[in-house]
C-alpha positions as CSV (number, residue, x, y, z in Angstrom):
1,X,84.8,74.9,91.8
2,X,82.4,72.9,94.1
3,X,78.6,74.0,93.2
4,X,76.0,74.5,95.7
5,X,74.0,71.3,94.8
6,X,72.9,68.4,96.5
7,X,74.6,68.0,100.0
8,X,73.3,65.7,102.4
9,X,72.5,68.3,104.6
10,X,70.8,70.7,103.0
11,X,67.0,71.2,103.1
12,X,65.2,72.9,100.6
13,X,63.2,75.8,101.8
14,X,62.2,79.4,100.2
15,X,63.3,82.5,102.8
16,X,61.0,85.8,101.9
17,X,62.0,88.6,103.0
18,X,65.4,90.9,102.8
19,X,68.9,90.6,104.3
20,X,71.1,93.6,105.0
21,X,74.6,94.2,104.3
22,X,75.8,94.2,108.2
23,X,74.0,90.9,108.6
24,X,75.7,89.0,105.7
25,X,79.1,88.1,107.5
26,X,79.6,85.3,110.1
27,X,77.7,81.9,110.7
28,X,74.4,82.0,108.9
29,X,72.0,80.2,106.2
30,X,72.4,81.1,102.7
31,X,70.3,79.9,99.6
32,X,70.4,79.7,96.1
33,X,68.0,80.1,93.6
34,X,66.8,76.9,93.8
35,X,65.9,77.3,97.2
36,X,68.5,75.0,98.8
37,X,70.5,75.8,102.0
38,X,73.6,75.9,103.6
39,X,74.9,77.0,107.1
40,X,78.1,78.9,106.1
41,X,80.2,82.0,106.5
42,X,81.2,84.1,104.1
43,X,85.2,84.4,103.0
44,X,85.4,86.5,100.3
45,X,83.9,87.6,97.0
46,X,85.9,88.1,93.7
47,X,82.6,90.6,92.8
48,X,83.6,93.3,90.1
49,X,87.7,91.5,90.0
50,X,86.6,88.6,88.5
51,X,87.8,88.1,84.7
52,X,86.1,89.0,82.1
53,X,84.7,85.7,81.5
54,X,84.1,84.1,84.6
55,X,81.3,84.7,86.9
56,X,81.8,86.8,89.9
57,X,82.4,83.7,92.9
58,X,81.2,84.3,96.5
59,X,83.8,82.0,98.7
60,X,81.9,80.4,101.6
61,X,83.6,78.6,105.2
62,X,81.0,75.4,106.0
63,X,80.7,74.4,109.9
64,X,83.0,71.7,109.6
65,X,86.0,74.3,107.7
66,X,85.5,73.4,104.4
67,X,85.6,76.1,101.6
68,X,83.2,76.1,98.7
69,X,83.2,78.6,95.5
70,X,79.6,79.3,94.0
71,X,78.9,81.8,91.1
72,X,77.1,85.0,93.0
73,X,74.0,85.0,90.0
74,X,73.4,81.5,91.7
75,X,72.6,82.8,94.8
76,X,68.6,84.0,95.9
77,X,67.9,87.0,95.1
78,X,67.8,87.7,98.6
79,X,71.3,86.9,99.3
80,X,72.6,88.8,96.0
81,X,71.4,92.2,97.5
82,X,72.8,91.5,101.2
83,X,76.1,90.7,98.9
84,X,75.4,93.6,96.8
85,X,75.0,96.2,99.8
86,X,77.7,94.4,101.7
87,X,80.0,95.1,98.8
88,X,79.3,98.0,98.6
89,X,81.1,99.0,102.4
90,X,83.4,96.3,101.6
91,X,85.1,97.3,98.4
92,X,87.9,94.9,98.8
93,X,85.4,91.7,99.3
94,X,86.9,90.2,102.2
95,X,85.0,89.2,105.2
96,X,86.2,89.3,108.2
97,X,87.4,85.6,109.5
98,X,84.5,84.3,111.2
99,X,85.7,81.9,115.0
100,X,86.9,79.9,116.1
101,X,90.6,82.0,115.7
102,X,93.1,79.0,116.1
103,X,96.7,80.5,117.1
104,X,99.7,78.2,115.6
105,X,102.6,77.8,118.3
106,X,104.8,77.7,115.5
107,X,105.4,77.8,111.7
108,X,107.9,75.7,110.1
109,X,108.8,77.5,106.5
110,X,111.9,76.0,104.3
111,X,115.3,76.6,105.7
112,X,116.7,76.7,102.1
113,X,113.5,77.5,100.0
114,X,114.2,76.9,96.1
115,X,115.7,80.1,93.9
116,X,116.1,80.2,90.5
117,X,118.8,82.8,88.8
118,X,116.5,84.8,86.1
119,X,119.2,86.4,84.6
120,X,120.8,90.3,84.6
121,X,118.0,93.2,84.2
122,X,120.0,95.9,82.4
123,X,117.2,98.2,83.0
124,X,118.0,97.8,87.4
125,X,121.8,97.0,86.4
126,X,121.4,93.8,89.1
127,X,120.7,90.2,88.7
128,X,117.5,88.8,89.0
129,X,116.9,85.8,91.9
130,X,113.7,84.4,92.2
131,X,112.1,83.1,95.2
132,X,108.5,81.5,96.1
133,X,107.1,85.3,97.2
134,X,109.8,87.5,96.1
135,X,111.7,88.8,93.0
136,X,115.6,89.8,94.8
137,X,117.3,92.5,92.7
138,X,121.4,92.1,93.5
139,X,124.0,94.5,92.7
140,X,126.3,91.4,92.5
141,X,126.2,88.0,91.3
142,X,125.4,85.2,94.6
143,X,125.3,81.4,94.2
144,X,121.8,80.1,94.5
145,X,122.9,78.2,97.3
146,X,124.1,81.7,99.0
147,X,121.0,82.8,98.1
148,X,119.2,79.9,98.9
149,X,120.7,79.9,102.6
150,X,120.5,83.5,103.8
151,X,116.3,84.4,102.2
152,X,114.2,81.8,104.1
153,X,113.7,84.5,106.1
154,X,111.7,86.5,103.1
155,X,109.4,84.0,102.2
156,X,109.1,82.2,105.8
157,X,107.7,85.9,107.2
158,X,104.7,85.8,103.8
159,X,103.8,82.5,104.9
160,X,104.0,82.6,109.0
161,X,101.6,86.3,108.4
162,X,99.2,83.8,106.5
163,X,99.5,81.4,109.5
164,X,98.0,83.9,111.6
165,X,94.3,83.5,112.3
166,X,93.5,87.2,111.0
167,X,93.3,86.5,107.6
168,X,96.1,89.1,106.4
169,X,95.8,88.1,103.2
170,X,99.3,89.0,102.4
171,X,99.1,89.6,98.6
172,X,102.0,92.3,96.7
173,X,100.3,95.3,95.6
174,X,99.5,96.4,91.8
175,X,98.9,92.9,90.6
176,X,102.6,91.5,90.7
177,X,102.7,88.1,91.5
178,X,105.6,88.6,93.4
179,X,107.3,91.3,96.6
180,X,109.8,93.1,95.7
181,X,113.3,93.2,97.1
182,X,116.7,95.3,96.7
183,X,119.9,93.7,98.0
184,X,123.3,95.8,97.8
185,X,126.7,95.0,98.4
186,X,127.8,98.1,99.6
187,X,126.4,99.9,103.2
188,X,127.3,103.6,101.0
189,X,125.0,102.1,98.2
190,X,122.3,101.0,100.7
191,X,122.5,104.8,102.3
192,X,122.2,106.6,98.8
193,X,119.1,104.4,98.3
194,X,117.5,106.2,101.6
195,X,118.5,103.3,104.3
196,X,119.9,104.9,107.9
197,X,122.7,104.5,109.4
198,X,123.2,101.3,111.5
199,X,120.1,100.2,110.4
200,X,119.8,96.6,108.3
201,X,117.3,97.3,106.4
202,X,114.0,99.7,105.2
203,X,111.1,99.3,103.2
204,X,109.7,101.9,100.8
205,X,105.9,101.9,100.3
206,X,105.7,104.8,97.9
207,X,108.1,102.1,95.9
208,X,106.5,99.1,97.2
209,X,110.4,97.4,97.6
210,X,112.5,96.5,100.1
211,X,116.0,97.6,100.6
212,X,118.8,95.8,102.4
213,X,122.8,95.3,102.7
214,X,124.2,91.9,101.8
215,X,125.9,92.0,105.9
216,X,122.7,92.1,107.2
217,X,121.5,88.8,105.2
218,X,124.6,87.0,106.5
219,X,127.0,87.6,102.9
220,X,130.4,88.6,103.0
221,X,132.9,88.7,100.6
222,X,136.0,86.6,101.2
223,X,138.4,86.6,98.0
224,X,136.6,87.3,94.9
225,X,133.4,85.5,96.2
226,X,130.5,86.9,97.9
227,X,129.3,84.1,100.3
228,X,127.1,83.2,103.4
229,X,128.3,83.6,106.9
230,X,125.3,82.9,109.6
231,X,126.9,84.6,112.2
232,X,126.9,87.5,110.9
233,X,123.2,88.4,110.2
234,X,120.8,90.8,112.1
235,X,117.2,89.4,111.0
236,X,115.4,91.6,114.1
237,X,114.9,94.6,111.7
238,X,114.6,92.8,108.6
239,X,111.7,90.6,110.2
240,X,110.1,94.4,111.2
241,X,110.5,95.6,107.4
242,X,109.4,92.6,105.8
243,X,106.1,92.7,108.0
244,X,105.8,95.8,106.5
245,X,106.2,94.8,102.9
246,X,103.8,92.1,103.6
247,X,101.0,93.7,104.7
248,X,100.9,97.1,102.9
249,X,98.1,96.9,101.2
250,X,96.7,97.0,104.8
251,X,96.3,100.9,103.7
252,X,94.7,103.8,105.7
253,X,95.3,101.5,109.0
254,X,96.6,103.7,112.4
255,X,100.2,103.8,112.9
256,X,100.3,101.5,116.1
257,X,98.5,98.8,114.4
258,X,101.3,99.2,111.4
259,X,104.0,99.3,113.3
260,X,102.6,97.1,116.5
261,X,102.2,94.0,114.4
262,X,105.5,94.8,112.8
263,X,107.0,94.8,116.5
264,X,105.2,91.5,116.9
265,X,106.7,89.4,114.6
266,X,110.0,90.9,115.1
267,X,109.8,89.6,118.7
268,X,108.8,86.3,117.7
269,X,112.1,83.8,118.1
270,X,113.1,83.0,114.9
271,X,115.5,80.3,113.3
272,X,116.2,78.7,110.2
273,X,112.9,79.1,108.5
274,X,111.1,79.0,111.7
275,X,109.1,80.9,113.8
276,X,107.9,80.2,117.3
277,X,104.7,81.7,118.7
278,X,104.5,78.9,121.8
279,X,104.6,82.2,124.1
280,X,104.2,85.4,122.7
281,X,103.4,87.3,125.7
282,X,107.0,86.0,126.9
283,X,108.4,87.1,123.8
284,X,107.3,90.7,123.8
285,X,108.3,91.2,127.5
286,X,111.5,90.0,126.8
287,X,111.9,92.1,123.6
288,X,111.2,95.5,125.7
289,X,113.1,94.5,129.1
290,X,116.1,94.0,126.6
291,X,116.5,96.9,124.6
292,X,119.9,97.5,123.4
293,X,122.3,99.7,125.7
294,X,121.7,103.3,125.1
295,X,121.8,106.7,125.9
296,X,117.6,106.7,126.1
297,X,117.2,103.5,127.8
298,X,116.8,105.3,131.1
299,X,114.1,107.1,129.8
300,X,111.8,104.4,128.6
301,X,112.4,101.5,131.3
302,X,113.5,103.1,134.6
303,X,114.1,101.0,137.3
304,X,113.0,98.0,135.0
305,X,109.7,99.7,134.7
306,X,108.1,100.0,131.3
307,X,107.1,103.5,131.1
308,X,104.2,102.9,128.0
309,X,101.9,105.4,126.4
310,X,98.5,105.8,127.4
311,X,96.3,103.3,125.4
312,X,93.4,105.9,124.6
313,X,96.5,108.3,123.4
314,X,98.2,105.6,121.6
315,X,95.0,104.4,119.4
316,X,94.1,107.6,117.9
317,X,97.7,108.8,117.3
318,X,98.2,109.6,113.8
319,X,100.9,109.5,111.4
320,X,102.4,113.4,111.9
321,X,102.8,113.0,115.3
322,X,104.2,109.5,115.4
323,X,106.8,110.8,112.4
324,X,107.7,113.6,114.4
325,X,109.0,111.7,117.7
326,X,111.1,110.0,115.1
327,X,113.3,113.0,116.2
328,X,113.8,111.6,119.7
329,X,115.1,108.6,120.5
330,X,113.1,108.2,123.8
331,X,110.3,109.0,122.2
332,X,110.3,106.8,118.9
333,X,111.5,103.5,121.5
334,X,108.4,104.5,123.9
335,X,106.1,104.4,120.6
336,X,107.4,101.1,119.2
337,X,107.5,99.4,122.5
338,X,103.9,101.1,123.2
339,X,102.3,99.4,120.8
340,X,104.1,96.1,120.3
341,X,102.3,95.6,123.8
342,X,98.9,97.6,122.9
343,X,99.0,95.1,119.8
344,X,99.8,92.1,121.7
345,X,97.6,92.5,124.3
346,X,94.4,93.0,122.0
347,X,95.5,89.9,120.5
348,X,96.2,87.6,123.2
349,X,95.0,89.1,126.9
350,X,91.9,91.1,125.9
351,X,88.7,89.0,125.8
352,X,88.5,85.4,126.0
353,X,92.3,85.7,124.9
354,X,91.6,84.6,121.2
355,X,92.0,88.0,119.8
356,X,88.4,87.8,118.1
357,X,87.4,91.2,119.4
358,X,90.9,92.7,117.6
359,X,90.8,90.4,114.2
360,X,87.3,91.9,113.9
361,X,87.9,95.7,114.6
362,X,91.0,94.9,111.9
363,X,88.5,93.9,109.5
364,X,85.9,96.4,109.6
365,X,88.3,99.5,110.2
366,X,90.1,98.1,107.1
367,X,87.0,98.2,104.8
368,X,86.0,101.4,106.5
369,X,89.0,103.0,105.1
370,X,89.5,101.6,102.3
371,X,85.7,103.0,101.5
372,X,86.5,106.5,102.7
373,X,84.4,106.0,106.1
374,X,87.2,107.4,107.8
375,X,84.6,108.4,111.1
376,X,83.6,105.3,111.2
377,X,87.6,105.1,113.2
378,X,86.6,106.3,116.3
379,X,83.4,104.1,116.2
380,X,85.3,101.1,115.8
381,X,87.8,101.6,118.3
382,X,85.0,102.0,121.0
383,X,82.6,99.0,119.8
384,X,85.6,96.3,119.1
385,X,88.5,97.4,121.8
386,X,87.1,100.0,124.1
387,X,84.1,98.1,124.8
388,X,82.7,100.3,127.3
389,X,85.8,100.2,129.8
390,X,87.3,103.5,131.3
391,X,90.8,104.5,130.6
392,X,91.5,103.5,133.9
393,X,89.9,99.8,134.1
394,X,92.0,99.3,130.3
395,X,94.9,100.4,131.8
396,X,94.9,97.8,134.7
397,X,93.8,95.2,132.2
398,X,97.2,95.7,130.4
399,X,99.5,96.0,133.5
400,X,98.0,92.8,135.0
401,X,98.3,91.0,132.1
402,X,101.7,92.3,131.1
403,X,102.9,91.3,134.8
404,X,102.0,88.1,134.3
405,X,104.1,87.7,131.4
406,X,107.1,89.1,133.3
407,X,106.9,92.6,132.3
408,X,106.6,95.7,135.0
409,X,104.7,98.8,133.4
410,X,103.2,102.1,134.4
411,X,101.6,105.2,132.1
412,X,103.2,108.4,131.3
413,X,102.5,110.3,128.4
């Protein structure tokens, strides 16, 4: 822990007055109760969370990127209440990442990341595997180097989310230091346990697990011995359910945002451990124009023509009626496609393309719901991604932006 003591730079000099809540986050001066100073943002608070018997901390960003720890009761009195009030809308005591929002082009995680065999769990009836984010429960006994090989993918999507400038903080829920993960041998096994047909794989929130079938890692069974075979892997939808896994504490956030990022990242090339984000807007456009042959695909991309929901529709859709679409398979491919590009688009066309109005509508809709200010929704969406345009003038924003990226698109409910 670094203390807020002598710095070069700080000056020493009393503030009077009060400091409110809203005007805590971002670039500003803070003090502590010996009057000394600091130009920094705030991060994050451990507040009521901290143990028992360690002071509360308030995280703070410096100008030049570095992080510092102080206890909060060493704060001015003036910043304690700000912090106090600011809490209070904030339950979760993260800020929301302050600029400048630095986009990797790519994020190197271990090809053939370290496991360690834990041993059988008669209570699951499978074998416990351990990796750097999750606990892997398998029906049948793998190498650690079959293992080993076909993961990277689980802990490479924790880390690439944490890469992203918009402070995810992808953390498992209920204080478990580790995701958790279900891999079966058999597809009838995988089915019983509530996975679709043809799919390779689902995650469960109200279980807070992941499900998949040992084919769609890559393992097959040749003699008595289950082993790896890269070619035979579909990552596509795993990527999609492990961005889900990943970021479900995100709770109370709209469905397009849920399944938008999800869509994101499952667009993203990805290899070995590694993701590419060199050109995303590339990636997406390519990820709709080549959607699998089917008996819908007519109905979403006629002519090579994208045929998306209408933005102002698409952010205020809600659960039911995304759920119930589920039913048509034009439908449910229109919504996924809809708003992998609504997503992408707030994050890299909208703005000055650095996705700052997006990361902090994220934030403070977030906070907003995990407080139970769920009308503060609406709010948000106008003063973070509406920003006073018409449906219209959005609308041609996204097509122009999308066409540049090699993607035609029109509107159509």
């Amino acid at each position: 822990m670094i203390a807020l003591r002598p710095i070069a730079c700080l000056v020493v000099c009393l503030l009077s007055g009060t400091v409110s809540g809203a005007e805590i986050e971002g670039l500003r001066t803070w003090t502590n109760s010996d009057g000394r100073k600091i130009e920094a943002s705030l991060v994050r608070t451990s507040g009521k969370h901290a143990a028992k018997k360690a002071p509360p901390l308030v995280t703070l960003k410096l100008k030049n990127g570095k992080l510092v720890s102080v206890p909060i009761d060493t704060l001015s009195a003036r910043d304690q209440r700000g912090l106090a009030e600011w809490l209070a809308r904030n339950p979760l005591g993260i800020a929301s990442p302050s600029p400048p929002y630095h986009w990797p082009d790519e994020f190197n995680g271990a090809n053939s990341p370290k496991v360690e065999y834990v041993g059988f769990d008669k209570d699951r009836q499978a074998h416990l595997v351990r990796t750097a984010h999750f606990d892997l429960y398998c029906d049948e006994r793998l190498s650690d180097s079959t293992v080993s090989k076909c993961v990277a993918v689980f802990d490479t999507i924790v880390e690439s989310l944490d890469s992203l400038p918009m402070m995810l903080d992808t953390i498992p829920q209920e204080g478990s230091p580790r995701y958790q993960a279900i891999l079966v041998a058999e597809r009838s096994t995988y089915e019983r346990m509530g996975g679709r047909k043809n799919s390779a794989g689902f995650f469960s929130p109200h279980k807070n697990t992941t499900y998949i079938p040992f084919k769609s890692l890559g393992i097959v069974k040749k003699g008595s011995n289950w082993v790896f075979d890269g070619k035979k892997r579909d990552f596509g939808t795993l990527v999609h359910e492990l961005t889900h896994h990943s970021t479900s504490h995100w709770l109370g956030m709209p469905i397009w945002f849920q399944e938008g990022l999800a869509e994101y990242m499952e667009a993203m090339p990805y290899r070995s451990g590694r993701f590419l984000f060199t050109n995303p807007g590339s990636a997406v456009s390519s990820s709709i124009r080549h959607f699998s042959k089917t008996t819908v695909e007519d109905e979403v991309i006629p002519g090579g023509t994208f045929q998306m929901r209408h933005p102002r529709e698409l952010l205020h859709l809600d659960h039911a009626t995304w759920s119930k679409a589920l039913k048509k398979p034009g439908a449910v491919l229109r919504n996924y496609a809809s708003a992998l590009v609504l997503t992408y688009f707030f994050m890299h066309e909208d703005g000055d393309g650095d996705g700052a109005h997006f990361i902090q509508w994220m934030h403070h809709c977030r906070a907003a719901a995990c407080s139970g200010r769920t009308a503060d929704y609406s709010k948000l969406v106008s003063e973070h991604l509406i920003r006073g345009r018409s449906d219209a003038e959005l609308e041609d924003e996204i097509r122009q932006a999308m066409v540049r990226r090699g993607l035609r698109l029109t509107f159509d409910n």
